[in-house]
C-alpha positions as a Markdown table, in Angstrom:
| # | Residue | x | y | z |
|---|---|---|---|---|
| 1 | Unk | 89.3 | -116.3 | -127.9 |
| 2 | Unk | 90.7 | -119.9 | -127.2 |
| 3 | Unk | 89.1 | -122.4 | -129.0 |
| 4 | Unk | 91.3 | -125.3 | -128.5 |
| 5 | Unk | 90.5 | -128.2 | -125.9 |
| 6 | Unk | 91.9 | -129.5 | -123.1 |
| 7 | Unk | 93.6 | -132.8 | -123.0 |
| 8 | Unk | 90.9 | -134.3 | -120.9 |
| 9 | Unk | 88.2 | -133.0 | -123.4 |
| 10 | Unk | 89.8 | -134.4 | -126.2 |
| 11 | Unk | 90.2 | -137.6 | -124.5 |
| 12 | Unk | 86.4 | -137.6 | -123.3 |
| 13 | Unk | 85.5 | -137.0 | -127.0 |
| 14 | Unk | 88.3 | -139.7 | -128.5 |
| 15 | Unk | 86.4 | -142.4 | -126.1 |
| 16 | Unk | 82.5 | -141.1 | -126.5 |
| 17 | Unk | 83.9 | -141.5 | -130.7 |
| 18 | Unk | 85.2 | -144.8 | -130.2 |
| 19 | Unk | 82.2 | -146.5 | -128.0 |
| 20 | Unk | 80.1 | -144.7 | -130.6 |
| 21 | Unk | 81.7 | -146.7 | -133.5 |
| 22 | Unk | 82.2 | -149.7 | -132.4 |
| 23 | Unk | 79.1 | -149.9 | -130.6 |
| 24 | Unk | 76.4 | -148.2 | -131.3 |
| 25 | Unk | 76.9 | -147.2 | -134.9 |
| 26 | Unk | 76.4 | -151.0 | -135.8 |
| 27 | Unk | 73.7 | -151.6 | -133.7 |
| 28 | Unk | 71.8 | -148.4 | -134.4 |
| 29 | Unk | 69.3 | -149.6 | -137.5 |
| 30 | Unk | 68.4 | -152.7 | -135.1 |
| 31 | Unk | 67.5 | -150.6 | -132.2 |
| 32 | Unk | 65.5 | -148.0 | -134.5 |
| 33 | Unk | 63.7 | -150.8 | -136.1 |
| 34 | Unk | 63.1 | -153.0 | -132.8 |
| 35 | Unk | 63.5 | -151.1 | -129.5 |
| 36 | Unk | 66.4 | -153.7 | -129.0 |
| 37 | Unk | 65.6 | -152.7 | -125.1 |
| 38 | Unk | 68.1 | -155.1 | -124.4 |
| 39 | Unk | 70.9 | -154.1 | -126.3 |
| 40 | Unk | 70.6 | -150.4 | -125.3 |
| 41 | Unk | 70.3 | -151.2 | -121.9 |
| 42 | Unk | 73.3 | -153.1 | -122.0 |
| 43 | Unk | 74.8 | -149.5 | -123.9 |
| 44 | Unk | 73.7 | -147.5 | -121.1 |
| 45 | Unk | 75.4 | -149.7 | -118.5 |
| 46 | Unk | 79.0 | -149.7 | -120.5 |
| 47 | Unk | 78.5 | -146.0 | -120.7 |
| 48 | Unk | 78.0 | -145.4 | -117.5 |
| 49 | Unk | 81.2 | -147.8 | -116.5 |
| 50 | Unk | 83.1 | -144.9 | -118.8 |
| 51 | Unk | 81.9 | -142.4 | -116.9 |
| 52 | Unk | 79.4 | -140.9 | -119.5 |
| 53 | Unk | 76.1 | -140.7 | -117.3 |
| 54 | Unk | 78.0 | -138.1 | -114.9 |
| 55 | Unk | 79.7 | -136.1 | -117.0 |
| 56 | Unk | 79.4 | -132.6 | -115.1 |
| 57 | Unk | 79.1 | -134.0 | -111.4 |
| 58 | Unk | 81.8 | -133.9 | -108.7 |
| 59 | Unk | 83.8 | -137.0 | -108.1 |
| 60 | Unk | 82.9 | -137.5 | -104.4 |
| 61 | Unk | 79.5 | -138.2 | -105.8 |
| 62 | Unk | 80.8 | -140.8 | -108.8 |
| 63 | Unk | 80.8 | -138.3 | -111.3 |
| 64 | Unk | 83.4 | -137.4 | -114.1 |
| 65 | Unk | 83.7 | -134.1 | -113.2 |
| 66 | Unk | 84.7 | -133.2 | -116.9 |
| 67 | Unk | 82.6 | -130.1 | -117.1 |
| 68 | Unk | 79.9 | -128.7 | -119.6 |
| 69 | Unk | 82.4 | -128.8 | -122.6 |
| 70 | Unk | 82.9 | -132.2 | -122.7 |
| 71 | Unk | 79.0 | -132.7 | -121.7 |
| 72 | Unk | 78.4 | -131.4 | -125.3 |
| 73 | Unk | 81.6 | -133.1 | -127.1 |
| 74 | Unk | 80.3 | -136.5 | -125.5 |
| 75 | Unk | 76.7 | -135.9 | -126.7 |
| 76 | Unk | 77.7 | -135.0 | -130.1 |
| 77 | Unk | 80.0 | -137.7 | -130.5 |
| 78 | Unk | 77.3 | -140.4 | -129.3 |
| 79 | Unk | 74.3 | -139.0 | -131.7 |
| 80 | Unk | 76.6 | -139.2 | -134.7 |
| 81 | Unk | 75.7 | -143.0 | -134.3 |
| 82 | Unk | 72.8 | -143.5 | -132.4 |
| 83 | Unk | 70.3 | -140.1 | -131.6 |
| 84 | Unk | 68.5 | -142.7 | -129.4 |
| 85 | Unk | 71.4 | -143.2 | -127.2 |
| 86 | Unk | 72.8 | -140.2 | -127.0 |
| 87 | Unk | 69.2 | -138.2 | -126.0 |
| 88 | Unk | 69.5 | -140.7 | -123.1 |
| 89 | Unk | 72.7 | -139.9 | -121.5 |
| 90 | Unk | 71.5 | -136.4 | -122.2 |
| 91 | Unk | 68.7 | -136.1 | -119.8 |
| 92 | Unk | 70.1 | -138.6 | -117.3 |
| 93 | Unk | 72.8 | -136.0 | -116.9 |
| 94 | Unk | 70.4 | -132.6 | -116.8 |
| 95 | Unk | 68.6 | -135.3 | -113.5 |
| 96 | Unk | 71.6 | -135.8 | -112.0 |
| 97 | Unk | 72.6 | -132.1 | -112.2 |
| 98 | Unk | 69.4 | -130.9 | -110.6 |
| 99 | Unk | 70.2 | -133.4 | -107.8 |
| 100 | Unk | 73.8 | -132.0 | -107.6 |
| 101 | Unk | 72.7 | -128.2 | -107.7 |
| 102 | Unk | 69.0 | -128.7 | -105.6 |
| 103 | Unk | 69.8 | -131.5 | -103.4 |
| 104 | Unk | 70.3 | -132.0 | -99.9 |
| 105 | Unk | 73.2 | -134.1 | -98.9 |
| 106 | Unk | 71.4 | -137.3 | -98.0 |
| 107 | Unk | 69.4 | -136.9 | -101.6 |
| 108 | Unk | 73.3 | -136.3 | -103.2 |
| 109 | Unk | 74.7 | -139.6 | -101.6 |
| 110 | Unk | 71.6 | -141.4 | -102.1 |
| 111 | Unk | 70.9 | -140.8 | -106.1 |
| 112 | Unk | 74.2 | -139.5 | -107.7 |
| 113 | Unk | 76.2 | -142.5 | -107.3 |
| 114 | Unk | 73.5 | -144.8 | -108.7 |
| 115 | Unk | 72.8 | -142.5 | -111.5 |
| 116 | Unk | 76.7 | -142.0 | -112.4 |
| 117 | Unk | 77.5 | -145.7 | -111.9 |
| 118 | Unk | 75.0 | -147.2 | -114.0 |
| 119 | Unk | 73.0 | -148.8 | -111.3 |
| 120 | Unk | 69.8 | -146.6 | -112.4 |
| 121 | Unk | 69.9 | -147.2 | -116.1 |
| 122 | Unk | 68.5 | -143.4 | -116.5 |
| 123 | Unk | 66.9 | -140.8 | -114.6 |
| 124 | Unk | 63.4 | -139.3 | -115.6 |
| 125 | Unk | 62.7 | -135.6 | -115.6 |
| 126 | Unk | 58.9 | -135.2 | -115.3 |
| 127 | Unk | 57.9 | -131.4 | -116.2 |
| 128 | Unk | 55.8 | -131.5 | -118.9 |
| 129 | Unk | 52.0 | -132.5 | -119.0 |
| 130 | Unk | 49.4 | -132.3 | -122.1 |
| 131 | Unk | 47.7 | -128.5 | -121.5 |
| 132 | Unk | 51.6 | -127.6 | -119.6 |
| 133 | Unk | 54.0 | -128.0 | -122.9 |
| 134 | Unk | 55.8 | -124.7 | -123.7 |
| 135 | Unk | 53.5 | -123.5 | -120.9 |
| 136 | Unk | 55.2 | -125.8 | -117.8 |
| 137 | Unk | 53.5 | -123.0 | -115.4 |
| 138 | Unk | 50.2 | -124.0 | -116.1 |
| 139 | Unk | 50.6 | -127.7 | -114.6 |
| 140 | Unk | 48.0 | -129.2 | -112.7 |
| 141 | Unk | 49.7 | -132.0 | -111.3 |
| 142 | Unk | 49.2 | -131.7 | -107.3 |
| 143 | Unk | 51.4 | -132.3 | -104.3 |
| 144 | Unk | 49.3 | -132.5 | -101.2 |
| 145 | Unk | 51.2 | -132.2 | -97.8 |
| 146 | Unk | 49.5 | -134.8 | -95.3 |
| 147 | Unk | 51.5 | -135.3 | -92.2 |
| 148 | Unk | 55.7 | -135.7 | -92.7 |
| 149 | Unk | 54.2 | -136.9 | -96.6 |
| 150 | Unk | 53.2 | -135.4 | -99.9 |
| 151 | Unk | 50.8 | -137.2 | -101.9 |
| 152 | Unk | 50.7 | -136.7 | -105.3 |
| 153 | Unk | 48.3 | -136.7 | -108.4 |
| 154 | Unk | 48.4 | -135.7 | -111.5 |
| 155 | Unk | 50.2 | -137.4 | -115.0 |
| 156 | Unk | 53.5 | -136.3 | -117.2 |
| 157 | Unk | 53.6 | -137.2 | -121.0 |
| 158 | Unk | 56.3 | -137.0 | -123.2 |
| 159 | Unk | 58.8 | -138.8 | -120.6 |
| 160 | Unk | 62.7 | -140.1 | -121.8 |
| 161 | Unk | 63.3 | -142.9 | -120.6 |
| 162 | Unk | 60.2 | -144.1 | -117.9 |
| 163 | Unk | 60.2 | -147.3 | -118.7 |
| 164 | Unk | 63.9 | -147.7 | -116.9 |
| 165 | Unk | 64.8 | -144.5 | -115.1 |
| 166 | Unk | 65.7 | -145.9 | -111.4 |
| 167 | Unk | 64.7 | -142.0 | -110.6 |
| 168 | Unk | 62.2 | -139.3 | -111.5 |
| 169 | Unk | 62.5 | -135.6 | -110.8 |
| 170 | Unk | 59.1 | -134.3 | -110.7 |
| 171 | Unk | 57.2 | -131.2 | -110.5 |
| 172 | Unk | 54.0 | -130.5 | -108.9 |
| 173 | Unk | 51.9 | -127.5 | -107.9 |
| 174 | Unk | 52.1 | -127.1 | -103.7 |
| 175 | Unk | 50.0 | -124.1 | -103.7 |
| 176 | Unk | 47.4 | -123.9 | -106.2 |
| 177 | Unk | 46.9 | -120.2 | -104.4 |
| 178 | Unk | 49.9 | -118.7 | -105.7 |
| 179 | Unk | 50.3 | -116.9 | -109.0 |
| 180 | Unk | 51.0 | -118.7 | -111.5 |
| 181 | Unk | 54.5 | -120.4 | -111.4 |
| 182 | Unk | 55.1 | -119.4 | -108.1 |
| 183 | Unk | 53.4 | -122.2 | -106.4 |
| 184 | Unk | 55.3 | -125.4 | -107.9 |
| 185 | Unk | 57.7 | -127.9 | -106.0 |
| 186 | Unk | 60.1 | -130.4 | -106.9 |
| 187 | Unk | 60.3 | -133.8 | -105.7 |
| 188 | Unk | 62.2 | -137.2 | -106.3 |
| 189 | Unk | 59.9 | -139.9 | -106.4 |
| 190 | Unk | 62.0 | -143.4 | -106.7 |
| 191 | Unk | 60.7 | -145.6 | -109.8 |
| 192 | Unk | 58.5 | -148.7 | -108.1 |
| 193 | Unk | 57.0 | -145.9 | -105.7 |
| 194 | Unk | 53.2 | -147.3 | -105.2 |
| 195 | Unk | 50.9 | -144.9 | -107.1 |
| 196 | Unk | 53.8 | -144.0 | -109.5 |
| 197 | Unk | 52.9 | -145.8 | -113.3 |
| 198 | Unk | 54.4 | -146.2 | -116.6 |
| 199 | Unk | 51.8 | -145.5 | -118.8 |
| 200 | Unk | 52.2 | -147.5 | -122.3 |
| 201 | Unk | 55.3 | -146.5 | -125.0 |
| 202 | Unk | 54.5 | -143.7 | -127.8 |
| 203 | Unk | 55.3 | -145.1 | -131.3 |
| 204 | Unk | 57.4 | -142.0 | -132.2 |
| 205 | Unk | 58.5 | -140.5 | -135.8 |
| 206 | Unk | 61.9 | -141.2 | -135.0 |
| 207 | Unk | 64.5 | -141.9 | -131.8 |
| 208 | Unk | 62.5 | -145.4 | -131.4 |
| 209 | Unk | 64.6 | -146.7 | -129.2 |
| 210 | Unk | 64.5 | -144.6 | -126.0 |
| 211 | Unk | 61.1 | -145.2 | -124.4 |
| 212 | Unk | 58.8 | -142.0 | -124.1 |
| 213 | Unk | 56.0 | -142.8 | -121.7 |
| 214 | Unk | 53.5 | -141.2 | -119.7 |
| 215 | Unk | 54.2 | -141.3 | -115.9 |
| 216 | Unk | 50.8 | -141.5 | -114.0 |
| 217 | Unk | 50.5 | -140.4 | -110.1 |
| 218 | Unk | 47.2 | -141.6 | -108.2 |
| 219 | Unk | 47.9 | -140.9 | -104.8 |
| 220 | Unk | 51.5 | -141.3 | -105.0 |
| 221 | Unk | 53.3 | -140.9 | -101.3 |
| 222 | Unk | 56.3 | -139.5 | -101.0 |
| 223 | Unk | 58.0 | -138.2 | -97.6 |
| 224 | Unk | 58.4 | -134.9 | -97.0 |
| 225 | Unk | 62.1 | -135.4 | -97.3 |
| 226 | Unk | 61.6 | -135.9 | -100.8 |
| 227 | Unk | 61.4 | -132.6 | -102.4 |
| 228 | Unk | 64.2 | -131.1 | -104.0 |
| 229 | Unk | 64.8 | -127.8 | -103.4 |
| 230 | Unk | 62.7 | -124.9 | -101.5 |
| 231 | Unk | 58.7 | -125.7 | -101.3 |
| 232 | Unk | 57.0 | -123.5 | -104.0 |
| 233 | Unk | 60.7 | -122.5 | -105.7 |
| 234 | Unk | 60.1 | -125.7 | -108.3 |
| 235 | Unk | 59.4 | -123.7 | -111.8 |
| 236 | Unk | 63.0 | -121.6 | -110.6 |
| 237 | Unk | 64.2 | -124.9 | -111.0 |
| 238 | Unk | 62.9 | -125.9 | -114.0 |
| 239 | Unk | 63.7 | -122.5 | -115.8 |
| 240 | Unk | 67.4 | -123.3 | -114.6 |
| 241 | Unk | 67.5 | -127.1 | -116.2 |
| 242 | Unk | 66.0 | -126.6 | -119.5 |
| 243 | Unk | 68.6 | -124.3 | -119.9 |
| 244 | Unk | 71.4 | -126.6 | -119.3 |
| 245 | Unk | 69.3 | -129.0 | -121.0 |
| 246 | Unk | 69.4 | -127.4 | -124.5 |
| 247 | Unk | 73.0 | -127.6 | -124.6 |
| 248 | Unk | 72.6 | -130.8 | -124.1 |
| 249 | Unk | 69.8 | -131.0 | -127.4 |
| 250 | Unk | 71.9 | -128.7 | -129.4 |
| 251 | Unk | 74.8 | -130.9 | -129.1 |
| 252 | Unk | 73.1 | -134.4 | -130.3 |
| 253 | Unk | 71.1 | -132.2 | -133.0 |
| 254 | Unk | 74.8 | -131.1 | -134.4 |
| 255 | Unk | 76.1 | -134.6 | -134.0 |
| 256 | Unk | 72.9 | -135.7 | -136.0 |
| 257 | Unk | 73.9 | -133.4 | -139.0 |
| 258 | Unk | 77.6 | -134.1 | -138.9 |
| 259 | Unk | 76.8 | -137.4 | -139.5 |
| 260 | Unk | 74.5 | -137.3 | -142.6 |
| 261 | Unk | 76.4 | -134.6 | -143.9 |
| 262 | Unk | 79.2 | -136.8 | -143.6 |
| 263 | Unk | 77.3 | -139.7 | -145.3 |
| 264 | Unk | 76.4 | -137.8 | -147.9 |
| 265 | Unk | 79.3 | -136.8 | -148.8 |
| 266 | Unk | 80.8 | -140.1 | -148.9 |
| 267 | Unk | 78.1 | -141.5 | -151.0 |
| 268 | Unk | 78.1 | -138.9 | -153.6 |
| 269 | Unk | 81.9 | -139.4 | -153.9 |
| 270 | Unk | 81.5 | -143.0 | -154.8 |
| 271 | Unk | 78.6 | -143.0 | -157.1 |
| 272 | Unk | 78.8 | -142.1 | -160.5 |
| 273 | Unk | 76.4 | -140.2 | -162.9 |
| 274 | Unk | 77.2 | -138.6 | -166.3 |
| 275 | Unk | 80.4 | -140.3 | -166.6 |
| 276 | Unk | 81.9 | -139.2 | -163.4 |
| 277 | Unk | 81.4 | -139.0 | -159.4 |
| 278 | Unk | 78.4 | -137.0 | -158.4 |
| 279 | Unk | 80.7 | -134.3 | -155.9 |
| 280 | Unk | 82.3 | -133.4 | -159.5 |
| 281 | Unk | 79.0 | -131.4 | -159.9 |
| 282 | Unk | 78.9 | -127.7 | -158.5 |
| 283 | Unk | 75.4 | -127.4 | -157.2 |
| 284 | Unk | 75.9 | -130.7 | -155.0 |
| 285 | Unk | 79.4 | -129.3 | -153.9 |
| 286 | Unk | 77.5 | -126.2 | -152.5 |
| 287 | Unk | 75.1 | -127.9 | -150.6 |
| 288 | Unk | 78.3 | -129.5 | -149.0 |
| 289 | Unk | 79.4 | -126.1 | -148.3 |
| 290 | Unk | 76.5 | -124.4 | -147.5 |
| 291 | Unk | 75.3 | -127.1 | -144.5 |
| 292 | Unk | 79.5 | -127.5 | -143.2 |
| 293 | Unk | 79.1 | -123.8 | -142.7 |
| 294 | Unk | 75.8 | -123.8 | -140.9 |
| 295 | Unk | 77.1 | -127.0 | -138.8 |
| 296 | Unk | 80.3 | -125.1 | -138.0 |
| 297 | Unk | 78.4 | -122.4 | -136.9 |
| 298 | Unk | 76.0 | -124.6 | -134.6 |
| 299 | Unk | 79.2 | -126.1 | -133.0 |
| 300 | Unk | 80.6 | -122.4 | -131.5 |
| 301 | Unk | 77.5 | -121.3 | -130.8 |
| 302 | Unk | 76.7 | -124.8 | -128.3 |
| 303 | Unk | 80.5 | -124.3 | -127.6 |
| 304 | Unk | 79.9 | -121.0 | -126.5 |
| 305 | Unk | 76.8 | -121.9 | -124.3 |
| 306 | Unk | 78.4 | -125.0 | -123.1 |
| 307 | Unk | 81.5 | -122.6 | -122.3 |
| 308 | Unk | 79.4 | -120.1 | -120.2 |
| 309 | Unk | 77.2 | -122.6 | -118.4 |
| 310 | Unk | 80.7 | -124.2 | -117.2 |
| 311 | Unk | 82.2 | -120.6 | -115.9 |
| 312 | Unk | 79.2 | -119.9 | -114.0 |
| 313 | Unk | 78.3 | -117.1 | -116.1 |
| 314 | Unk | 74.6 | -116.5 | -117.2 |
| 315 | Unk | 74.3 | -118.8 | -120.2 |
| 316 | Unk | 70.2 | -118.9 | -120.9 |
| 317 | Unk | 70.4 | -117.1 | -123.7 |
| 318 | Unk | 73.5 | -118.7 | -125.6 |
| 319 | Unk | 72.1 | -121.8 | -124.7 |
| 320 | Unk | 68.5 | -121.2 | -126.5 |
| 321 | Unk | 70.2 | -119.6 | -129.6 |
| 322 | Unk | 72.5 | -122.9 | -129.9 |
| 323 | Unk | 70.0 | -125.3 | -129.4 |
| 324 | Unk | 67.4 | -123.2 | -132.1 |
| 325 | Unk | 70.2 | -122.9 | -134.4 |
| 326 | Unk | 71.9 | -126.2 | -134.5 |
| 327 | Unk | 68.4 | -128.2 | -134.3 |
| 328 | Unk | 67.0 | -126.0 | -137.4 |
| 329 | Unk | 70.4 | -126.4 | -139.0 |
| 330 | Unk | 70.5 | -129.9 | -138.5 |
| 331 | Unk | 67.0 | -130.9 | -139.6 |
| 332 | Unk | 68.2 | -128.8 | -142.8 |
| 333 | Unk | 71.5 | -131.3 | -143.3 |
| 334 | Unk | 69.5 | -134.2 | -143.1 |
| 335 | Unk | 66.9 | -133.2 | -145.4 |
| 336 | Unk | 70.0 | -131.9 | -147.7 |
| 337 | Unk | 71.8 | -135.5 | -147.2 |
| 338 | Unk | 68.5 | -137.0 | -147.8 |
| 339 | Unk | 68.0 | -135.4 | -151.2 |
| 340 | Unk | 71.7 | -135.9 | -152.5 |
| 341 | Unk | 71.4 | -139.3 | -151.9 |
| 342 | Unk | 68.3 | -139.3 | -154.3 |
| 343 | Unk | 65.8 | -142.1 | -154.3 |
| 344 | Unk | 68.3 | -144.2 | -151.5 |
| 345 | Unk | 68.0 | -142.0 | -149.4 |
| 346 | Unk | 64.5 | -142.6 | -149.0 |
| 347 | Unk | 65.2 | -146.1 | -148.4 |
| 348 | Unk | 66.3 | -147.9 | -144.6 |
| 349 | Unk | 69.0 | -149.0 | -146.1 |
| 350 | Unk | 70.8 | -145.9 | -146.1 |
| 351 | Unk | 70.6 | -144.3 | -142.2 |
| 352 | Unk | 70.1 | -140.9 | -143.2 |
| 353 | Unk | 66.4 | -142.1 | -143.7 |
| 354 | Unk | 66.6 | -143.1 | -139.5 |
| 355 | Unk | 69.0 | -139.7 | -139.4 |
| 356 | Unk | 66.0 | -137.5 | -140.9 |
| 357 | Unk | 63.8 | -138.9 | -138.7 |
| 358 | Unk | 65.8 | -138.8 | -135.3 |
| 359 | Unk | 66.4 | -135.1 | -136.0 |
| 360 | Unk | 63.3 | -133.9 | -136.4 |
| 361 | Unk | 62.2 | -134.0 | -132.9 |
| 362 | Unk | 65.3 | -131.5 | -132.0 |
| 363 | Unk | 62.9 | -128.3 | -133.0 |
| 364 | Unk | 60.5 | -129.7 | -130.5 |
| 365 | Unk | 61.5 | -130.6 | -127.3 |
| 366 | Unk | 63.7 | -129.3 | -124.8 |
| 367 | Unk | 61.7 | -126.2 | -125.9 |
| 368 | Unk | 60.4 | -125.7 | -129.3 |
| 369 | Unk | 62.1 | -123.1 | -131.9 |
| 370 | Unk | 59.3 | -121.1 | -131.0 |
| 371 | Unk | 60.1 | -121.0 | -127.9 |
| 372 | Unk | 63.6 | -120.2 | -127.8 |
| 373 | Unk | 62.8 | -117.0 | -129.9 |
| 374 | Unk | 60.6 | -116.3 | -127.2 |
| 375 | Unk | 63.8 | -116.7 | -124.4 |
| 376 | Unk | 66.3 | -115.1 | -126.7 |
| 377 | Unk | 64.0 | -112.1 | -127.4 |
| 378 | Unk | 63.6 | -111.2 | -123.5 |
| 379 | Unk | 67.1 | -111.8 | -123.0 |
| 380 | Unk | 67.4 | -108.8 | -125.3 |
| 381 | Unk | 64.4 | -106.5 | -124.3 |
| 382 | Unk | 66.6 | -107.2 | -121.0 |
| 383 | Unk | 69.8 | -105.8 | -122.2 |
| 384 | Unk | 68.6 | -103.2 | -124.1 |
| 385 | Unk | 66.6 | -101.4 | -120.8 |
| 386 | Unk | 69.4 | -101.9 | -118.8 |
């Protein structure tokens, strides 16, 4: 197996690295403590100059056209200073894929080039409602067809980035007749779209500074031309996304623990108990050894996924063992970097306090670890009746 990158991966990777360093790394502690909407607004546009919010879309559209791989390098790179930033460009891209992979050709040259070149600062993907969670099949948001229109109603919760995505994918039931998860469509509702509303910002755990909103619809009118995709083929669609999507969380959950494994380390180097540096000490070098292994094990398996997903090969289940592995084994590295930095590491001081927070949310969405047993065991049930 060939493990080595390409030179254009490595150089996607060098450049997420440096903008993540010089950037956001020393603006990260603002932005968790204030929102500093601003300042990561401004970080969103630079990124998307570099070509960063289109990473896996074709160049005719103002894409990158990189590929999965350096999707998940970029991703990685970016959450190793700022988890806020980096969950962002994450889900801008899984929107701008659907478009690429659903979307008629009008929708493709209308949306892609604003979502790749930074004129929509992000793009919202709208699934998830409070009784349609791990459950997306059970939605009741509504899309009623009236005339060359759809009017919609219903409300999304749990929304990255609503309070500035120019776009929002969003899925609706079309046929409340059908069994369940076969009568869902997908539609692209513009941001300013009367009867579309931002409900107010959660005050989250951790990640403060992308917005999570609720997205209200009360008799929102969209043109028929809107939807993405077949009518009643939307939960297909959705199924298809998340997939991609979890590479996408399995990536910033590594780059999350790479970081405060990496802090840790450097802190316990430097400080001195006993009359000598702490990483002299055997039982804090294995916890350096013990979470490298689990983190290098995190990165092939979101390699792996991100690998498959790229050669067009069926990739659900690498991607939902990936994204449970590296978000468990990445909430485990911050807690671990937490507790060998002792009492500072409970301080803001010290970022793997933010770190411990940011991460904890990577065993929740995109699919819960609960979930992604769920996936992975089917996938097998499949291959072992075939």
């Amino acid at each position: 197996m060939h493990f080595a990158l390409t030179e254009e991966q490595q150089m996607i990777a060098e450049t997420a690295r440096n903008f993540a360093t010089t950037e956001l790394a020393p603006v990260a502690a603002m932005l968790d403590e204030t929102g500093g909407r601003e300042q990561l607004l401004a970080n969103l546009k630079q990124l998307a100059a570099l070509g960063f919010m289109g990473l896996n879309i074709k160049a005719e559209y103002g894409g990158t056209e990189a590929g999965v791989v350096a999707f998940s390098l970029a991703i990685t790179e970016l959450a190793k200073a700022c988890a806020s930033t980096a969950v962002t460009v994450s889900v801008s891209n899984m929107v701008a894929e659907v478009i690429q992979a659903m979307g008629t050709e009008a929708q493709k040259q209308h949306y892609l080039p604003r979502l790749c070149g930074g004129e929509f600062y992000a793009g919202g993907f709208c699934l998830t409602e409070s009784g349609a969670g791990s459950d997306p099949a059970g939605m009741k948001t509504r899309a009623v067809k009236d005339g060359d229109h759809y009017v919609l109603s219903g409300a999304k919760l749990y929304i990255t980035s609503a309070e500035y995505a120019g776009v929002f994918v969003v899925w609706a039931v079309t046929d409340p007749a059908a069994k369940k998860g076969k009568g869902i469509s997908c539609f692209l509702v513009d941001a300013g779209t009367p009867g579309l509303t931002i409900g107010k910002a959660e005050h989250k755990m951790g990640q403060k500074a992308s917005a999570t909103n609720e997205v209200h619809f009360d008799q929102c009118r969209v043109p028929a031309s809107a939807m993405l995709g077949a009518e009643n083929d939307g939960f297909r669609i959705a199924v298809a996304e998340l997939a991609g999507g979890r590479i996408g969380i399995g990536s910033l959950a590594l780059g999350v623990g790479l970081a405060a494994m990496d802090y840790a380390g450097r802190y316990i180097a430097e400080r001195e108990q006993f009359g000598q540096p702490l990483i002299n000490f055997q039982g804090l070098q294995w916890m350096l050894a013990d979470r490298a292994t689990e983190l290098e094990a995190a990165r092939l398996l979101v390699m792996q996924a991100a690998w498959l997903k790229e050669q067009g090969a069926p990739f659900s289940k690498a991607a939902s063992m990936a994204k449970l592995f590296a978000s468990e084994k990445a909430n485990e590295a911050c807690y671990t970097a937490l507790q060998m930095l002792g009492g500072a590491g409970y301080l803001k001081e010290y970022p793997v306090e933010r770190m411990a927070r940011d991460v904890r949310i990577t065993t929740i969405y995109e699919g819960t670890s609960e979930v992604q047993r769920i996936v992975i065991a089917r996938e097998l049930i499949k291959e072992l009746n075939q």
